[in-house]
C-alpha positions in Angstrom: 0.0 0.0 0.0 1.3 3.0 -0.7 1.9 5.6 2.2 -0.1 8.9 2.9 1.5 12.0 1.7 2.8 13.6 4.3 3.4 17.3 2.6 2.1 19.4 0.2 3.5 22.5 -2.0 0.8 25.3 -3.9 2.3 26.1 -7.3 1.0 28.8 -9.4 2.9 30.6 -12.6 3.3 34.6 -11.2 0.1 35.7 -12.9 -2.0 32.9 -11.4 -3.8 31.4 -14.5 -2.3 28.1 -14.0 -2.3 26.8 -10.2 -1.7 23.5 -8.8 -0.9 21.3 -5.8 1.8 18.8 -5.2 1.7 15.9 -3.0 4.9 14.1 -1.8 5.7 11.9 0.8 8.8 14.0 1.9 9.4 17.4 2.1 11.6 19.5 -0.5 15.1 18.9 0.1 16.7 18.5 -3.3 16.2 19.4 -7.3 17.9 18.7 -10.4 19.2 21.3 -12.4 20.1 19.8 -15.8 22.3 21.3 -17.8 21.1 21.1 -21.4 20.6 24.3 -22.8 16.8 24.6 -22.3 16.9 24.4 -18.8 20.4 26.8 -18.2 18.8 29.1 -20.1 15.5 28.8 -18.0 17.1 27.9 -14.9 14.9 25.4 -14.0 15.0 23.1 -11.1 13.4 20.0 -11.8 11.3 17.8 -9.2 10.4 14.5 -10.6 7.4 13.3 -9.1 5.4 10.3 -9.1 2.0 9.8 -10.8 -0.4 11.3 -9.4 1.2 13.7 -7.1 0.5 16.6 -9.3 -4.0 18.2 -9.2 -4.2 21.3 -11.7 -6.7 23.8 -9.2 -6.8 26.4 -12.2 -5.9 26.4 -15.9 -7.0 29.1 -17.8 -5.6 27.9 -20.9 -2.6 29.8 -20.7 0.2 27.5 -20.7 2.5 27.0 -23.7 4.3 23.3 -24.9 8.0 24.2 -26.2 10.1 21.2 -27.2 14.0 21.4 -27.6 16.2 17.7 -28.8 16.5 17.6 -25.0 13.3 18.4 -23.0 9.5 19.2 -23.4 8.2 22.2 -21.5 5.4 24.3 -20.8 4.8 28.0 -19.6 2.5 30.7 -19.1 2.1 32.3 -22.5 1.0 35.8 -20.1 3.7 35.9 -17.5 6.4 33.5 -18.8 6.6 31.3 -15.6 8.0 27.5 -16.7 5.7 24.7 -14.8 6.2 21.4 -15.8 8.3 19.4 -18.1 9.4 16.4 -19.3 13.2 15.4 -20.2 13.4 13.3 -23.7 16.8 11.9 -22.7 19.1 11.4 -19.6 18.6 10.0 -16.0 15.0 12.2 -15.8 13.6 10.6 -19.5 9.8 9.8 -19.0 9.3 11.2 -15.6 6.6 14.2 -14.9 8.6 17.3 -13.7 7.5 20.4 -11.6 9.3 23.6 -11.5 10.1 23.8 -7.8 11.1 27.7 -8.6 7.2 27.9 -9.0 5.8 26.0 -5.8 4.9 28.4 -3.0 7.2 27.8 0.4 10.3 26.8 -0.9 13.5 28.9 -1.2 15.4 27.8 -4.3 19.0 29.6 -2.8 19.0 27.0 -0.6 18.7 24.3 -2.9 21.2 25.5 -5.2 23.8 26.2 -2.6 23.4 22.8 -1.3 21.6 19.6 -2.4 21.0 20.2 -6.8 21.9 17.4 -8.5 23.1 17.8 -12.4 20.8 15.8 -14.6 22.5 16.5 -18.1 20.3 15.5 -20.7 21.0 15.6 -24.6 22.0 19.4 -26.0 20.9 21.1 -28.3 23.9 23.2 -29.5 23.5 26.5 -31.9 25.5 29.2 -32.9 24.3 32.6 -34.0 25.6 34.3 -36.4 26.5 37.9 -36.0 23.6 40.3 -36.3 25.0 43.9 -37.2 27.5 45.2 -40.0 31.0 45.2 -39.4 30.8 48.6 -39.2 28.6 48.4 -36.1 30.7 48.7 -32.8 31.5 45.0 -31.9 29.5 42.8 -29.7 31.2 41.2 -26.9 28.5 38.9 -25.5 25.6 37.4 -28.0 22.0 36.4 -25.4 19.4 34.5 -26.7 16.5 32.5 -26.2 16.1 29.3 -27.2 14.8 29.1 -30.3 16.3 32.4 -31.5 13.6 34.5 -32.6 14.6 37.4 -29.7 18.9 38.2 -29.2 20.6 40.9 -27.6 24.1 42.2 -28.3 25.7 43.5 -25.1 29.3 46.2 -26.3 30.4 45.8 -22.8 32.3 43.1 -21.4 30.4 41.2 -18.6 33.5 41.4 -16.5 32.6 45.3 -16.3 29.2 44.8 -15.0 27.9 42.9 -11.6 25.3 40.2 -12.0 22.6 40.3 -9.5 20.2 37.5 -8.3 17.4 37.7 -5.9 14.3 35.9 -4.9 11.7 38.4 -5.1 8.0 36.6 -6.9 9.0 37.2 -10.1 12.5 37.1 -10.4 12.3 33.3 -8.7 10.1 31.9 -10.8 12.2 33.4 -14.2 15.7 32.5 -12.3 16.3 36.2 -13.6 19.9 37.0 -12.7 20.8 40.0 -14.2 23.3 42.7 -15.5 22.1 46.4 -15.9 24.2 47.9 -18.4 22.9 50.9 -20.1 21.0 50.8 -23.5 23.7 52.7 -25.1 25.8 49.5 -24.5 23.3 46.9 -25.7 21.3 46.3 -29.1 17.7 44.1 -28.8 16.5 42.1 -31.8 13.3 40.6 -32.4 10.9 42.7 -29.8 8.3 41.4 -32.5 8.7 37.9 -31.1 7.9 39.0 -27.2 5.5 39.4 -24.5 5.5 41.7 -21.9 4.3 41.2 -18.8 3.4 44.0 -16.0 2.2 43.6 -12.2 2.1 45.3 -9.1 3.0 49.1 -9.6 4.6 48.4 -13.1 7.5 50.1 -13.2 9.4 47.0 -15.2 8.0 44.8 -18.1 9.4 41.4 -17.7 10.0 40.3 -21.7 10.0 36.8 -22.7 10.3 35.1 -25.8 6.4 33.9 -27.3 7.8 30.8 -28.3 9.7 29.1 -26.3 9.4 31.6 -23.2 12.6 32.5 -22.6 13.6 35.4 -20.7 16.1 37.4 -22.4 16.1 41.2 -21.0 13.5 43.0 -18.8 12.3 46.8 -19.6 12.6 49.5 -16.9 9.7 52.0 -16.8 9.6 53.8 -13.6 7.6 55.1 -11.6 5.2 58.1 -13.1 6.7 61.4 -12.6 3.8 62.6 -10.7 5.1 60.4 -7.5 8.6 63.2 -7.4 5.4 66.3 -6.7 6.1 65.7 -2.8 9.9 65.5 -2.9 10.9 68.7 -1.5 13.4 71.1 -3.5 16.2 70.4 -1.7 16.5 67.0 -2.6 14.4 66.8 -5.9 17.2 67.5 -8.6 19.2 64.3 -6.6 16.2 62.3 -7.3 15.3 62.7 -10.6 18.8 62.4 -11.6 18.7 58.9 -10.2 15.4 58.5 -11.8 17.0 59.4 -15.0 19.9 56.7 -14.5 17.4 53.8 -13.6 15.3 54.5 -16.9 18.7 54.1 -19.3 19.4 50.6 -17.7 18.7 47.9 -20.2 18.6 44.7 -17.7 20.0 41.6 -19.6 19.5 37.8 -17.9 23.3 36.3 -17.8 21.6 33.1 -18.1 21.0 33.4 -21.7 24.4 34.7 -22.9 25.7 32.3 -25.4 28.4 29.8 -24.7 28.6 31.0 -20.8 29.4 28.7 -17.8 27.2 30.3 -15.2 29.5 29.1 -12.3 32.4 31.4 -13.7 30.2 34.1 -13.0 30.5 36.0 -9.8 26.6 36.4 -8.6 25.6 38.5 -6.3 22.4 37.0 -4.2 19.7 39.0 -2.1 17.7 36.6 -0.2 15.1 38.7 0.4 12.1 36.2 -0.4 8.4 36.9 -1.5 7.3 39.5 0.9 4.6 41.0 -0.6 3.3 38.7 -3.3 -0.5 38.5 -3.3 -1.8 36.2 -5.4 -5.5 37.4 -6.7 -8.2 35.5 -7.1 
């Protein structure tokens, strides 16, 4: 007889049109984070969990299927959150998988610093050409999303710029780590292929690819000017020219720079958590 499940995990994409609940018999203590280039560029952390385990509470119709040579996912087609998957080779081949990075409750820092487990399934290996004229200052990094319809160019070398990572609602479920270089430094391609998505006071758009979801760069909006009214004199040209600084940021997500070991990359982590998430109804 099988035993009783003795813990259970919400999961819900950041918008909330796809929710579900996961039953296991343990607690969360481990992932796999395979390495083929679907899930770096994702940064998933798989579950694999047995049949069964996984009850769908709400589906809107939202989710999109996106299959590499490696793995079979899907995501939210309005917020870009990655759900579940399925691995068409390796150690994980056949088994239903659940993005822990979208469960409620669990802190993925944790499980990266400590217990992942690489699961490298087949890759799928492609290299872009370059996208400007030669007479176009030189790119040093190419970022892309999986299937290539949406590519940025960054001029500056990474080195230059400090990658950031934290664990706020959105940015966990996206595995967003980011470099904020400004746009002067970077050039975008294929904004035709993308969908933004906006919440809470909307001062960024987080940008991800239609087709296979990928989250490539973000877009910085701001708050309206009308919020400086109240700053008092004194301090009001200080503001806005901070203001001005964070609107010419273009942030980029590291993961999806071409040809990059992540672990090379010096990340700087604010474990801040999800303080202030509401989901709606």
């Amino acid at each position: 007889m099988e035993p009783e499940p003795t813990s259970s995990y919400d999961g819900n994409c950041h918008c909330g049109r796809y929710r579900f609940e996961v039953s296991l018999s343990a607690r969360i203590s481990s992932s796999f984070a395979c390495s083929c280039t679907l899930c770096a560029k994702k940064g998933y952390l798989w579950l694999a969990i047995p049949e069964g385990a996984l009850k769908v509470t709400r589906d809107d119709g939202c989710l999109t299927e996106y299959q590499s040579a490696a793995a079979r996912d899907k995501f939210c087609g309005h917020c870009g959150t990655g759900v579940v998957g399925e691995h068409l080779d390796g150690p994980l081949r056949g088994h239903l998988l659940v993005n822990i990075r979208a469960l409620q409750g669990v802190n993925p820092f944790s499980l990266e610093a400590s217990d992942a487990i690489e699961a490298v399934a087949g890759q799928d290996t492609r290299l872009f050409e370059p996208l400007t004229a030669p007479s176009d200052p030189p790119a040093q990094h190419l970022l892309s999303c999986h299937c290539g319809n949406v590519k940025a160019e960054l001029l500056a070398p990474l080195s230059s710029l400090q990658a950031k990572e934290d664990n706020c609602s959105s940015c966990v479920r996206n595995a967003f780590v980011g470099v904020y270089p400004n746009k002067d430094q970077v050039r975008l391609h294929g904004k035709e292929h993308t969908s933004e998505y906006q919440y809470g006071r909307k001062y960024i758009g987080l940008v991800h690819c239609k087709a296979c979801g990928v989250n490539v760069y973000n877009t910085v909006y701001g708050p309206p000017l009308s919020v400086f009214d109240s700053v008092p004199p004194e301090r009001k040209e200080r503001v806005m020219a901070a203001y001005r600084k964070n609107l010419a940021l273009q942030p980029l997500n590291v993961r999806t720079i071409e040809n990059l070991d992540l672990e090379s990359v010096k990340v700087e982590k604010s474990d801040e958590g999800t303080e202030g998430y509401v989901l709606g109804p």
